[in-house]
C-alpha positions as a printed Julia matrix, in Angstrom:
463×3 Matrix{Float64}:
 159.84  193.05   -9.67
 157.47  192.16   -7.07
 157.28  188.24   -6.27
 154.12  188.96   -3.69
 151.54  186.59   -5.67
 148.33  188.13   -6.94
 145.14  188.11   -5.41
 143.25  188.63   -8.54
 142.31  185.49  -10.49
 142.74  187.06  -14.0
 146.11  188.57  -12.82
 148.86  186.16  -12.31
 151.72  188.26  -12.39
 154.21  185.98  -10.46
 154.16  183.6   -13.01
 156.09  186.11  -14.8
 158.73  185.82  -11.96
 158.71  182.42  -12.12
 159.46  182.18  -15.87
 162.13  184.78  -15.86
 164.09  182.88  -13.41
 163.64  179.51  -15.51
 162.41  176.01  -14.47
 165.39  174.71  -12.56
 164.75  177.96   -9.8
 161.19  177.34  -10.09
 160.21  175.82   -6.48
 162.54  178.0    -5.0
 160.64  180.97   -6.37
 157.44  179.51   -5.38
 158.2   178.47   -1.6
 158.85  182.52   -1.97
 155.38  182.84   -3.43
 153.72  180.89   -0.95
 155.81  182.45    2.55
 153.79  185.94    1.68
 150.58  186.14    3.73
 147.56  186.27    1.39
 144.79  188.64    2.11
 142.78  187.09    0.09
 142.75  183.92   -2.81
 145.94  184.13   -5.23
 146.13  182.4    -8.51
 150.09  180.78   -8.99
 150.8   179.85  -12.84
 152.59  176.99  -12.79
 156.44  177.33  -15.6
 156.01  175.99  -18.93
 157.57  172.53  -20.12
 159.13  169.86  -17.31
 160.0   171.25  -14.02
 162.03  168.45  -11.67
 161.0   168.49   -8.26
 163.68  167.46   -5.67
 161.45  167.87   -2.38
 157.91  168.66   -1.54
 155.97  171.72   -3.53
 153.93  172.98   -0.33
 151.08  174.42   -1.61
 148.85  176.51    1.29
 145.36  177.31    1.45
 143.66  180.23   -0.34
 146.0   178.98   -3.23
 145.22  178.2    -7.19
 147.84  176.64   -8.64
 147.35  175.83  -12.37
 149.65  175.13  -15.75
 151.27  177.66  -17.51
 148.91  177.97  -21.19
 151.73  175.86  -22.78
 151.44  172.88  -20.24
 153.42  172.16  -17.34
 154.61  168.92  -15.99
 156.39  168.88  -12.46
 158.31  165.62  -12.39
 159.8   163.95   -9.57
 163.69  164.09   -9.85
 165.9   160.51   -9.06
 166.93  162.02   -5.27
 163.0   162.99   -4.85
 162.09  161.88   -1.34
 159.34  163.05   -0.09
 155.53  162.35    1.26
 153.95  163.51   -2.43
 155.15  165.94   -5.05
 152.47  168.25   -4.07
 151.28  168.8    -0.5
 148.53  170.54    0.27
 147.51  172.16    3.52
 144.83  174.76    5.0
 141.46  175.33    2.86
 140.27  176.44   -0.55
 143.07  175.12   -2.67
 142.43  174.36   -6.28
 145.0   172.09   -8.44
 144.04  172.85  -12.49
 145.51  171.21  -15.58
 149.07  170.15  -15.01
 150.94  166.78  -15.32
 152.39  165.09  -12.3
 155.6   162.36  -13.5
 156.16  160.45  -10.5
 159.76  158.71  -11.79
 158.32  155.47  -10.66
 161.36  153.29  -12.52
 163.88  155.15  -10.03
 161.25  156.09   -6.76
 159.41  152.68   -6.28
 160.15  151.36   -2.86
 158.46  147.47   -2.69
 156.83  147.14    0.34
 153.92  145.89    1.74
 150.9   147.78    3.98
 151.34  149.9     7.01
 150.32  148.36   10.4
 146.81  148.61   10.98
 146.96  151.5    13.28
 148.83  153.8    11.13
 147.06  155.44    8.24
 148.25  155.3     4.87
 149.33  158.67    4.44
 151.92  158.49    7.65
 153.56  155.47    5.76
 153.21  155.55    1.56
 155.7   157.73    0.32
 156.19  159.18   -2.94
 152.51  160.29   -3.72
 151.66  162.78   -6.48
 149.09  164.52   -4.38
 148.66  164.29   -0.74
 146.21  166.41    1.04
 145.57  165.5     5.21
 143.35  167.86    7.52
 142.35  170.16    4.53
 138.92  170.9     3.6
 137.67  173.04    0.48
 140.07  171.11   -1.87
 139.63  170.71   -5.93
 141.64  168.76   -7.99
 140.39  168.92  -11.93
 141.92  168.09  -15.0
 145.08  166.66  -13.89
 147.34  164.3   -15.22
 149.57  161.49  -13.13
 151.89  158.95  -14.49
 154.52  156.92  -13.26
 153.6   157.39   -9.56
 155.07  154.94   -7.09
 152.71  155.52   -4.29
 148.88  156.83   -4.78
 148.29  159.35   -7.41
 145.82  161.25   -5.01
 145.76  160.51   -1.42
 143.35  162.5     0.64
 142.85  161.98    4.61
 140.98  163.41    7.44
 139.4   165.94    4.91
 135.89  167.24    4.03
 134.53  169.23    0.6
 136.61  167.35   -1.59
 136.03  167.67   -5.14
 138.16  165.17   -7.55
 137.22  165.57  -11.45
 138.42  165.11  -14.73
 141.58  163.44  -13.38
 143.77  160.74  -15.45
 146.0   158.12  -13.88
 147.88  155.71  -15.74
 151.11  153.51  -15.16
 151.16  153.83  -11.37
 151.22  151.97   -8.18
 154.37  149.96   -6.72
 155.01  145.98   -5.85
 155.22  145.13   -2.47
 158.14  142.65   -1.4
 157.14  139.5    -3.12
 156.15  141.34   -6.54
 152.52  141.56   -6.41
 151.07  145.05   -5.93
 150.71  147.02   -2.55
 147.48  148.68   -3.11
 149.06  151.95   -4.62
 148.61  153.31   -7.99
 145.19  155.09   -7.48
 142.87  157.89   -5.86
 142.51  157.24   -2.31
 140.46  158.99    0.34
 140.91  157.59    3.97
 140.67  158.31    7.68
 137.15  159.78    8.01
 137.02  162.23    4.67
 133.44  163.0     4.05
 131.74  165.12    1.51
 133.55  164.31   -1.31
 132.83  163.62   -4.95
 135.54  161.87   -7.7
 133.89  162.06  -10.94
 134.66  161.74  -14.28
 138.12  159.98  -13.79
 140.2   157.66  -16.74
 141.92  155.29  -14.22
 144.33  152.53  -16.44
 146.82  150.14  -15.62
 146.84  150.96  -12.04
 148.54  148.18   -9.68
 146.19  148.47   -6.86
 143.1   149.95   -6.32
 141.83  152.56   -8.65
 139.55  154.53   -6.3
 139.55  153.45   -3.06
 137.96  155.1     0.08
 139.56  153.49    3.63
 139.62  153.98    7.54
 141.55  152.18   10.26
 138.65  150.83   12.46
 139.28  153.32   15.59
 138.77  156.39   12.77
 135.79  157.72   11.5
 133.97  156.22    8.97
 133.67  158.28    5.38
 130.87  159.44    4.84
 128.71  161.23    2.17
 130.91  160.65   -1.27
 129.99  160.19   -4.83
 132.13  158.02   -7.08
 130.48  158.39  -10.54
 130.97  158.42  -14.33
 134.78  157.1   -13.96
 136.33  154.6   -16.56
 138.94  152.2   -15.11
 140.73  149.74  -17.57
 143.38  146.8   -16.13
 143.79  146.9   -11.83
 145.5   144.14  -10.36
 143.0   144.79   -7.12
 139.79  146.4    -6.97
 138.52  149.02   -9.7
 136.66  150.88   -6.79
 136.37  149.9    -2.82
 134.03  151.29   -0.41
 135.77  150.64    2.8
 134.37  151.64    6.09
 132.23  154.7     5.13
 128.52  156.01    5.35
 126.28  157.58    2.8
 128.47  156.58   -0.53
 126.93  156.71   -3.96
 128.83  154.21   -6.71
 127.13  154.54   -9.34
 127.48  154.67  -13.21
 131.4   153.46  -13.63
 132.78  151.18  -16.4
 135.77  149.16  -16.48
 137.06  146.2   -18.03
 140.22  143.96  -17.43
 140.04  144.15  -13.15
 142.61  141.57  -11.52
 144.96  142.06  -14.63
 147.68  141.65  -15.15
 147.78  138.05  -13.37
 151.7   138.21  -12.21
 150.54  141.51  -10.07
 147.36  139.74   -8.16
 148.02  139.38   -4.68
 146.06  135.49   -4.33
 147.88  134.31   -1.38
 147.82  137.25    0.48
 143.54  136.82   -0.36
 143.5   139.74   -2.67
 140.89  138.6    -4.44
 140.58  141.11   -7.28
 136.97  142.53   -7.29
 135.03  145.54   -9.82
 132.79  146.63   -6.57
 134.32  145.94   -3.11
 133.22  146.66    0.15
 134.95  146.63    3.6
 134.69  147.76    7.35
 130.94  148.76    8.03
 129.4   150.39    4.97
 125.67  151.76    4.82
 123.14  153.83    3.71
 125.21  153.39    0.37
 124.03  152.48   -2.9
 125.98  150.73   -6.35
 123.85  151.62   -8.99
 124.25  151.4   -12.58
 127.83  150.17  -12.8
 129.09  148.13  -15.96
 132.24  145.89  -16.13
 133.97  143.42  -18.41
 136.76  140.62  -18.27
 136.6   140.65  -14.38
 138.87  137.76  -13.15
 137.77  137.65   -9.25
 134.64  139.0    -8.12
 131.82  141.28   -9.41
 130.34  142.52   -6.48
 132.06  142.11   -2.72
 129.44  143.11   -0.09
 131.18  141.9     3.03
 130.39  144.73    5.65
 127.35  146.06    3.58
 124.33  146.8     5.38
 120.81  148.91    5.0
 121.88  150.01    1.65
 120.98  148.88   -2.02
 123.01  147.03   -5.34
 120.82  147.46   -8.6
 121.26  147.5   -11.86
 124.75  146.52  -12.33
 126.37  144.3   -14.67
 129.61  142.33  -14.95
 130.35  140.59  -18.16
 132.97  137.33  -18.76
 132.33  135.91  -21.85
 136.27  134.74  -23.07
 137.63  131.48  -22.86
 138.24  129.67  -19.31
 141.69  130.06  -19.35
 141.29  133.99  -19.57
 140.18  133.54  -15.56
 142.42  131.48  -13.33
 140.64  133.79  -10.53
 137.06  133.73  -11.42
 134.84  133.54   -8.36
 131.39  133.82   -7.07
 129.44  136.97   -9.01
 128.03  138.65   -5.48
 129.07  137.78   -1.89
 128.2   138.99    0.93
 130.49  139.03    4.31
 129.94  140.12    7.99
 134.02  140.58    8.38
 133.31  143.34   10.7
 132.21  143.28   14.24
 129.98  146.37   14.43
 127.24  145.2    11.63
 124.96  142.37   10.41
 124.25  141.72    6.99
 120.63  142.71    6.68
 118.14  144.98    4.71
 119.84  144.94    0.74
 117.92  145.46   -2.17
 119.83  143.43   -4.75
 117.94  143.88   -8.01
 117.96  143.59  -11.83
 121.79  142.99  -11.94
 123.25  141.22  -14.49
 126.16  138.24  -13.86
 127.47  136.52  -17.18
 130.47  134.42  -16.91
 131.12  133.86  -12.79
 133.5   130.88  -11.95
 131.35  129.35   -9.2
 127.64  130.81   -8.19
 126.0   133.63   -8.53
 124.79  135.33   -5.25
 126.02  134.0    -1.9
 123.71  135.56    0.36
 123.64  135.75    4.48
 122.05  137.97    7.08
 118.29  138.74    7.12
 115.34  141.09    5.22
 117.23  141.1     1.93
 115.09  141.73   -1.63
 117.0   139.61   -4.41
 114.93  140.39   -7.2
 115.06  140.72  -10.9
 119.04  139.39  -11.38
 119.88  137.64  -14.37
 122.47  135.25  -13.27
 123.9   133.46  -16.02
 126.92  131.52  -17.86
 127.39  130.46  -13.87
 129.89  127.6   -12.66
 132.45  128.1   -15.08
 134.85  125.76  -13.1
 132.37  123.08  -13.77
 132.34  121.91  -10.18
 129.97  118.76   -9.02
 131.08  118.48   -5.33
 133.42  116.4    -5.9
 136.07  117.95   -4.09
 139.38  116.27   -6.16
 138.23  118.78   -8.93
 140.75  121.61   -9.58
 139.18  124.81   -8.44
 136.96  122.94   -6.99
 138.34  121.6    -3.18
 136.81  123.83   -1.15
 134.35  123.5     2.16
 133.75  119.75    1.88
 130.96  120.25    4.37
 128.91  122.58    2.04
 129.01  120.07   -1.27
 126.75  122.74   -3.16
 128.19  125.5    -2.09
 130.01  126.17   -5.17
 127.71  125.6    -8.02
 124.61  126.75   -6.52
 122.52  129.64   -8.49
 121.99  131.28   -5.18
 123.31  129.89   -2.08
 122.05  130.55    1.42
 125.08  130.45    3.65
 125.13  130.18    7.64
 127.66  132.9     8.01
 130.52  134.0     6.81
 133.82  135.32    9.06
 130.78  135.12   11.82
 127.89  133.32   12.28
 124.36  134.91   10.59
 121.12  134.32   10.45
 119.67  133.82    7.14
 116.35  134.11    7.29
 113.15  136.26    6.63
 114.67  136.9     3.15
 112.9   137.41   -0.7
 114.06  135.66   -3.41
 111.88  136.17   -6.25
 111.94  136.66  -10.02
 115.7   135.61  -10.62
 117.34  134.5   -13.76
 119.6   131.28  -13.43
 121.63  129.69  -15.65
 124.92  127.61  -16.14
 126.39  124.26  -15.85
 124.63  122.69  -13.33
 122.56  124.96  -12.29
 118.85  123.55  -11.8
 119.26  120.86   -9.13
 120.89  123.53   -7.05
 119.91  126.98   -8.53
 118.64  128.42   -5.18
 120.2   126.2    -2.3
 121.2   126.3     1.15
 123.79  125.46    3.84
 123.54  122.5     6.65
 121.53  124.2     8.92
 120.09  126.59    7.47
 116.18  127.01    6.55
 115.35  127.94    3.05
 111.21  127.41    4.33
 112.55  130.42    6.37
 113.02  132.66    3.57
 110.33  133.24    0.61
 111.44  131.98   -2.25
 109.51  131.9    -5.42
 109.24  132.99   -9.42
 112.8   132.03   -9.96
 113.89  130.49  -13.64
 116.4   127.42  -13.67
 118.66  126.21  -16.68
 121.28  124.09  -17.14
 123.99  125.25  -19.75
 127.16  124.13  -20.96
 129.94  126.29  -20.76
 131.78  127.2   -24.08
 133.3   124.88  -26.5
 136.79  126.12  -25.01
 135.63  126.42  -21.75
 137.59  123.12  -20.58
């Protein structure tokens, strides 16, 4: 019986091989499978049933590894300790149709992020997939559970293709109990030319997709994140941190910055449905729909030349439902390398923010189109002994403004030259300061016009 794999994709005779020899010999078999040079692609079926894995499955490039017909499930054993289950390296691997059990009940280690020069894939352990330097790579039609680090997490890589994936029960608690970012897809350090489509994403304790760099790295650049469904993160349903050229753009999800014990507040976790970090442009959120978001809709703090249209996040329970409600859309200038200007935000939708809905900074922005309403749920006046409330006593509107001009934000900006036209307003509180600004800042500077004004009164069991 041979064990050199096959190099025909109908012809997976090693499988065989692996089968006769039964699921407890399996990765040994394999690691055999894999030493043999390939001359060309080879197909690996994957043993029927549960297969424990006790280290790393190294999977190398040219490779196809896929489920045996009757389902396979590789799941991490209670003296697992490695980087991921499966570890990818070299180019044109494919990962097809199996189930990855991470054993998160006996595998979580609580701790919190790696320093900011080391990457996350030199420091989370106990991944389901982890792919660095690869290119060429396609994951489809897997299934994780129970994974104590990130269910995917792909670095310094290019021609990714994600699709069809599922994720649920995952992610770990750092060391006060409140997640550590983990749980989700990840793609850091520079990976460009990537897509992650089509994804179910649920009850994830970090982010759900997430793309990140240290600030020395490259940026991403040229992703799609599309057509995914996320239900109940503790953190962000999808980040774009520090990247180029990203599309966002037709995603659901409901229930971000649940559940509450798991939100990382003091550490300023702020849980958010769109977030944005490190310098981001040339990217675009289009189309995106989320409900029961207790944080943030839209986080545009490093978010440049690019364009937010047509989204929509939706808060209509009562006012104890959101403890962390905040401002709908906010932008930031965290990072040193960018200024806020040139965003097209347009024909969004906001229903149900705690304070405002846009705080806007920076220069040569179109606002146009939003509908911005149910605003100020926290019922704040400026009067700062208000719970939820006693915050910048300096900027008295700040809070319950429609639209707010601000004079910076971790840096000083100019806010001027800007259109605000055609906008929606509505809430408790809301005309006497639906489009306002900061001490100091101009709002004769900007041109403002066309905007509609109403003052509403928050549900009956708002308060």
């Amino acid at each position: 019986m041979s064990l050199r794999p096959s190099t025909s994709d109908r012809n997976i005779g090693p499988a065989s091989a692996v089968r006769w020899l039964g699921a407890v010999a399996a990765l040994a078999v394999l690691a055999v499978l894999f030493s043999f040079p390939a001359p060309g692609p080879r197909a690996v079926e994957l043993p029927a049933g549960i297969v424990e894995l006790h280290r790393e499955l190294l999977v190398p490039g040219s490779t196809e590894l896929r489920a045996a017909a009757a389902g396979t499930v590789l799941r991490a054993a209670a003296d697992f300790d490695g980087r991921a289950q499966v570890v990818v390296y070299g180019e044109k691997v494919t990962l097809r149709g199996f189930t990855l059990d991470g054993n998160r009940q006996e595998l979580e280690r609580r701790t919190g992020l790696p320093p900011s020069d080391k990457p996350f894939s030199q420091f989370t352990r106990g991944n389901g997939v982890l792919a660095a330097g690869v290119s060429k790579l396609r994951i489809e039609n897997l299934r994780f559970r129970n994974i104590a680090g990130f269910a995917v997490l792909v670095s310094r890589s290019r021609d990714v293709g994600i699709e069809n994936v599922e994720v649920a029960d995952s992610g770990s608690h750092d060391t006060r109990g409140r997640n550590n970012t983990t749980g989700g897809i990840l793609l850091e350090e520079g990976t460009r030319d990537f897509e992650v489509r089509q994804c179910a994403i649920a009850r994830v304790r970090g982010n759900a997709i997430w793309t990140h760099s240290n600030y020395f790295s490259p940026r991403n650049a040229g992703g799609i994140v599309a057509r995914n469904a996320i239900e109940e993160v503790a953190r962000d349903a999808i980040q774009v941190g520090h990247a180029t050229n990203i599309r966002v753009e037709n995603n659901t999800g409901r229930r971000i910055g649940y559940p509450l014990e798991l939100v990382d507040m003091v550490g300023s976790a702020i849980p958010v449905a769109i977030d944005t970090a490190g310098n981001v442009d040339h990217s675009s959120y289009v189309g995106n729909r989320f409900e029961e978001v207790d944080g943030q809709c839209i986080d545009l703090d490093g978010f440049h030349d690019g364009e937010v249209r047509e989204n929509s996040c939706i808060s209509r329970g009562s006012y104890d439902q959101y403890p962390n409600a905040q401002y709908g859309i906010v932008f930031g200038n965290s990072n040193p390398d960018m200024q806020p200007v040139n965003v097209a935000i347009a024909n969004n939708l906001i229903d149900g923010a705690g304070y405002g809905g846009i705080f806007l900074i920076g220069s040569r922005h179109m606002v146009s189109g939003n509908r911005l309403l149910g605003l100020n749920r926290n019922r704040c006046t400026g009067d700062m002994r208000q719970p939820r409330c006693n915050y910048a006593p300096d900027q008295p509107a700040l809070l319950h403004s429609g639209i707010y001009l601000g004079s910076g934000a971790a840096r000083p900006a100019d806010t001027v030259s800007n259109r605000i036209q055609g906008n929606e307003i509505s809430g408790f509180a809301i005309a006497q300061t639906c489009v306002t600004a900061a001490p100091g800042v101009s709002l004769k500077a900007n041109r403002i016009a066309g905007n509609r004004c109403l003052d509403t009164t928050c549900p009956a069991n708002s308060q």
